[in-house]
C-alpha positions in Angstrom: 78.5 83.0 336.5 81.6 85.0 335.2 81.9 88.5 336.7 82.5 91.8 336.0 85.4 93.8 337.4 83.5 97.4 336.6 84.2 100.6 334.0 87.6 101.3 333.6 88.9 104.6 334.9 88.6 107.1 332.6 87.4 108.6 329.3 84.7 105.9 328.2 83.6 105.6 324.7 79.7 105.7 325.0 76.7 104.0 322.3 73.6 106.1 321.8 70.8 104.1 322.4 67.0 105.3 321.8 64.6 106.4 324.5 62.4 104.4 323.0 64.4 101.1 323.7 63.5 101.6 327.3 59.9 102.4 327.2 58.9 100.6 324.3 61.5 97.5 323.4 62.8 96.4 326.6 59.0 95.5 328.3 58.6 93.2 325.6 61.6 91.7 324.3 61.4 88.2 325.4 64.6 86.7 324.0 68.0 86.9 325.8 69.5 86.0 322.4 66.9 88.7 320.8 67.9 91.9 322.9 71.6 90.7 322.6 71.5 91.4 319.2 69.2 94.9 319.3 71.8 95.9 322.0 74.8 94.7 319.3 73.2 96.6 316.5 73.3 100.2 318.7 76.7 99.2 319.0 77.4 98.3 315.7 75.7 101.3 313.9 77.1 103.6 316.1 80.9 102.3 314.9 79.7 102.7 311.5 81.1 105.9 308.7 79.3 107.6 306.9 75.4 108.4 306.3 74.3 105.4 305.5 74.4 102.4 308.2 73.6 99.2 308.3 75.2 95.5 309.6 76.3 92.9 307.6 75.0 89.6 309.0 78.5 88.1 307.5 80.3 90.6 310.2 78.2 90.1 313.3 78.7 86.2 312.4 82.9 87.1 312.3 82.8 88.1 315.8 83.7 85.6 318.1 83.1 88.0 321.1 79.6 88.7 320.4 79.1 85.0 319.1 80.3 83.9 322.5 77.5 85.4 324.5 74.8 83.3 322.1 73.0 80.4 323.9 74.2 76.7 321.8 76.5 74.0 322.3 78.8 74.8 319.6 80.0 78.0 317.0 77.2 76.7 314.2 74.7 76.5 317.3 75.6 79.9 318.1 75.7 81.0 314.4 72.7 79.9 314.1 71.2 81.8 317.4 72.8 84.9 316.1 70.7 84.6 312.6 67.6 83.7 314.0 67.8 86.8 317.1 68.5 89.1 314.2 65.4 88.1 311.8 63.1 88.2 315.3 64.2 92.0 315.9 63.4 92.4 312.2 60.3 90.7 312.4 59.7 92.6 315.9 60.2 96.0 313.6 63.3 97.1 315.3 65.3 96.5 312.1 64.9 96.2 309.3 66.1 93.5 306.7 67.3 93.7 303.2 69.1 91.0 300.7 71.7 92.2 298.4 73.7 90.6 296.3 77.4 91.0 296.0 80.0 89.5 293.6 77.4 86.7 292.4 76.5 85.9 296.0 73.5 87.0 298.6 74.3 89.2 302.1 72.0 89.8 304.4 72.1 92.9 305.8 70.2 95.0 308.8 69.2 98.5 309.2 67.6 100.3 312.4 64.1 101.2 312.0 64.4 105.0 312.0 63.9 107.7 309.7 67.3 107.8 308.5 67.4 103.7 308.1 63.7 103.7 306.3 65.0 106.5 304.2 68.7 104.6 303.1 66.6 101.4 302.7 63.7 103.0 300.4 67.2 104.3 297.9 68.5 101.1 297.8 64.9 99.4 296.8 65.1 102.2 294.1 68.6 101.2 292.7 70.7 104.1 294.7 73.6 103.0 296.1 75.5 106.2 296.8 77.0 106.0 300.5 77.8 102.4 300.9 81.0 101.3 302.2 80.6 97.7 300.5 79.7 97.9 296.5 76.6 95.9 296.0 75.2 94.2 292.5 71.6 94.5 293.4 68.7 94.4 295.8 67.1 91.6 295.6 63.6 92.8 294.5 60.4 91.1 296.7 61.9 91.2 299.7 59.3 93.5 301.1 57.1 90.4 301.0 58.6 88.8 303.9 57.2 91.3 306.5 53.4 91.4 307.3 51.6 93.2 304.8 49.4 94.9 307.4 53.2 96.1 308.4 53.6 98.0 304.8 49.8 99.2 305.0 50.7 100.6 308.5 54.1 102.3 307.3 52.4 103.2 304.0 49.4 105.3 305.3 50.1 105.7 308.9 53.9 105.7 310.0 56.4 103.9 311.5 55.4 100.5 313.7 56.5 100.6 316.6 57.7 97.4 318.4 54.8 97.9 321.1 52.3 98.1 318.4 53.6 95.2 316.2 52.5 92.6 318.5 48.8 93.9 317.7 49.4 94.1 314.1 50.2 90.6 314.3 47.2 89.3 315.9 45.1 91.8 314.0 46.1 90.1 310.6 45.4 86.4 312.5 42.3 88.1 313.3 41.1 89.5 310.1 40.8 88.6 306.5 43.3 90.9 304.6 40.3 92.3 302.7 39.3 93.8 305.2 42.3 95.5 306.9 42.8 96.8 303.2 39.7 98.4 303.9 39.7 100.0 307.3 42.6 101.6 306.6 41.3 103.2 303.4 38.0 104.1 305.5 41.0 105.6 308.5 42.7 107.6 305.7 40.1 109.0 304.0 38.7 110.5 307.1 41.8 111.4 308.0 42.0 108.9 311.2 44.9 107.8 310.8 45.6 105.9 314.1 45.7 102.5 314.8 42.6 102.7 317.5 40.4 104.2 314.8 41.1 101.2 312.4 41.1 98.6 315.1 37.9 99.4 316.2 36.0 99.6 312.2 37.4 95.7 312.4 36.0 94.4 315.3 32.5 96.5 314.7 32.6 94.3 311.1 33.5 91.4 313.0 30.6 91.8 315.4 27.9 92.9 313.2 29.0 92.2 309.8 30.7 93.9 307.0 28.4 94.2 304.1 25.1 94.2 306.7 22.9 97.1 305.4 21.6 97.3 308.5 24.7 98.7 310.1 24.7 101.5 308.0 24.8 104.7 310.7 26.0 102.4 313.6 28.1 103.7 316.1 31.7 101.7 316.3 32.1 102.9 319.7 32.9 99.9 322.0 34.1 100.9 324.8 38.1 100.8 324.4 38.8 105.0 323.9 40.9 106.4 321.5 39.0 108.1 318.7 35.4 106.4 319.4 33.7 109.5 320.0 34.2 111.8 317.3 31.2 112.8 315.5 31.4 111.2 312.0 33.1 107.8 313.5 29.4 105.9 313.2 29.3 106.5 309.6 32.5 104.4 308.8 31.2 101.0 308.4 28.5 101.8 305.3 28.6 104.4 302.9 
């Protein structure tokens, strides 16, 4: 195991990192190579100019330093262990991936899940590239695709997701036929539930009792796990 000799004496150059690493990231991170790279990005971003930020796969590759600290055998190995920890933390919902294109060829690049990040990504989908430090061709259009839909329906109509809450995303779109999380969420918004516990719990009351039943019409969803179970109208969201 190779040590460390401790912070150097001194003014120290520090990297902002989110509270909500700690509370909400960390706990379930459960790749070495994985939170190497989240822990890179902070870095990364926070060396960045300018308003709009974002890393270029093609640069995090080029370092040899941060390579080093990848688990394989040889530099492809570890190239490879880079890519793949940087599409998990995209897939996780801690970045966010986009596909350019750039003098004929395709980049990949990666932008933090924020506000700001959501709102540079949303331009560039739209065809505004003011703010860039590299000059782009295009985005390459469908690349939304690629994350879970029930990801875009949550961002779309709820907010941002949350790497603590993508893991039930997940298993809610294994769970359910899309159909129907189209649906709940529709149900959520127009009542203006727009929570992740109100949804959840209009799919497992379909699940258990049936969708289309006519005989559910009026039936209470709540089931016993909280959240918004006990408002008044909530019984009234499986028939109307």
């Amino acid at each position: 195991m190779r040590g460390f000799p401790g912070f150097r004496k001194g003014p120290t150059q520090l990297t902002p990192i989110p509270t909500e690493f700690f509370s909400e990231i960390l706990p379930i991170v459960d790749d070495l190579d994985e939170l190497k790279v989240i822990l890179y990005a902070f870095w990364r971003l926070s060396q960045g100019e300018g308003d709009v930020r974002y890393v270029r796969l093609d640069d995090a590759l080029a370092d040899l330093r941060f390579l080093s600290g990848m688990q394989g055998d040889s530099p492809r190995a570890q190239e490879e262990a880079a890519a793949d920890a940087f599409a998990r933390a995209a897939q996780r919902g801690v970045l966010i991936e986009i596909t350019v294109k750039r003098d004929g060829r395709k980049e990949t690049w990666y932008f933090l899940n924020s506000p700001k990040g959501r709102a540079a990504v949303k331009r560039l989908r739209k065809g505004d590239f003011r703010g860039l430090i590299h000059d782009i061709d295009d985005v390459v259009v469908g690349l939304e695709k690629e994350r879970p839909n029930i990801y875009i329906l949550y961002e779309q109509n709820i907010g941002m997701v949350t790497p603590m809450l993508a893991e039930k995303l997940l298993q809610a779109e294994r769970d359910y036929p899309e159909a129907w999380i189209r649906d709940a969420f529709s149900l959520a918004v127009e009542r203006n539930k727009r929570n992740w516990s109100y949804i959840h719990t209009i799919l497992r009351n379909w699940a258990q009792y049936g969708k289309d039943t006519p005989a559910q019409t009026g039936r209470s969803l709540a089931t016993g796990d909280g959240g918004d179970a006990d408002d008044a109208d909530f019984g009234l969201l499986i028939h109307e």
